[in-house]
N, C-alpha and C positions, 0 to 999 in steps of 0.2 A: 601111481607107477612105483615100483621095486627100483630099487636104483641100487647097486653095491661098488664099494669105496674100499679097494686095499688098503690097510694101515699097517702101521708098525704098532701100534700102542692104542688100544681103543679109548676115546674120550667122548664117545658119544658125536654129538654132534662137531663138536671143535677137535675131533681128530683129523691128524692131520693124513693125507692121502699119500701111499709106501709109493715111492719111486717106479715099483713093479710088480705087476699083478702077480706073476707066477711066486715069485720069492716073500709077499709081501705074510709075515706070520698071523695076519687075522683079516676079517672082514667085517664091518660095519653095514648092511643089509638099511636102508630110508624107506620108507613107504613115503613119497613125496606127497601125497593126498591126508593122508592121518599124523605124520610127523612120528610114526612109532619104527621105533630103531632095534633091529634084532644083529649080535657079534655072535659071528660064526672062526671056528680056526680053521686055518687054511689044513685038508685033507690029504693035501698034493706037494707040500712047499717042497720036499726034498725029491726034485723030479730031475731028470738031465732034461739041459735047454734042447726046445723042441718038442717035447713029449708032453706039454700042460696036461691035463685033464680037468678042464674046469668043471667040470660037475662037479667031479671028485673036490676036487678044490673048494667048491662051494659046499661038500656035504649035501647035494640035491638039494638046494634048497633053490627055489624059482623066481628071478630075476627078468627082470624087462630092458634092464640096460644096465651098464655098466661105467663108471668114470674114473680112467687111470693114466698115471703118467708114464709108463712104458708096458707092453705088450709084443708077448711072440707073434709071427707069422701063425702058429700052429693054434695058439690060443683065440685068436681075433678069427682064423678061418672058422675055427669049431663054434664058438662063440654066435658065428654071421651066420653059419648052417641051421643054429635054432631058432634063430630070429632075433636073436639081442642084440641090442645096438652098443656098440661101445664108441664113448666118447673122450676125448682128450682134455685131461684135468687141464684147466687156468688159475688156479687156485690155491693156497696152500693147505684148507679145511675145505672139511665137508660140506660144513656149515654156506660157505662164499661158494665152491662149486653147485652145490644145491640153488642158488640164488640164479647161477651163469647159466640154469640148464632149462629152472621154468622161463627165463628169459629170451631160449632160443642163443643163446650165445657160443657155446660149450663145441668145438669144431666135432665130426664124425670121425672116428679112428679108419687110416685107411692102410693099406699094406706100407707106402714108403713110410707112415711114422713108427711101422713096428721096429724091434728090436732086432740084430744081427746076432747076437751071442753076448757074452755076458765078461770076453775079456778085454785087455786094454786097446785092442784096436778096433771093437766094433763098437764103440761109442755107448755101450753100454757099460756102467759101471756099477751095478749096483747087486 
């Protein structure tokens, strides 16, 4: 399985997973079956909230699921429309999230844990 991890700073495996997907400046792509790691830059980071384009974002590159610690409404809908699964980081690396997801642990992202907006009163702050 393809599995991609927003980061701030890629370290390969022991990077650590970006607050948010949209804004997050790189992407560390796992093939969880082979262990080989492809960092993509984010295509999209400079979007107005609401308008992700995660394709763009990911640079078309083709993913099975995804594991982040916050997400748009618009992202997560487009996202579900292709069939990826996005799941909600437990973790503070890729490395320990990787671990939470073959294990079945890893919760399914759903509309209430998306994101509201990106100022101080919609709990997102990042």
């Amino acid at each position: 399985m393809k599995v991609c991890f927003p980061v701030s700073k890629a370290d390969g495996i022991e990077s650590e997973v970006h607050g948010h997907f949209g804004s997050a400046p790189q992407f560390v792509l796992v093939d969880s079956d082979t262990n080989n790691i492809t960092t993509i830059i984010n295509k999209d980071k400079h979007h107005v909230h609401g308008t992700c384009n995660p394709l763009k974002a990911l640079n078309n590159h083709k993913v099975d699921a995804l594991v982040v610690s916050g997400i748009g409404v618009g992202a997560l809908s487009r996202l579900s429309h292709l069939g990826i699964k996005v799941f909600k980081a437990k973790a503070l690396t890729i490395k320990e999230n990787i671990a939470l997801l073959k294990a079945h642990t890893l919760p399914e992202f759903t509309l209430q844990h998306c994101c509201s907006g990106h100022g101080q009163e919609s709990g997102c702050r990042h």
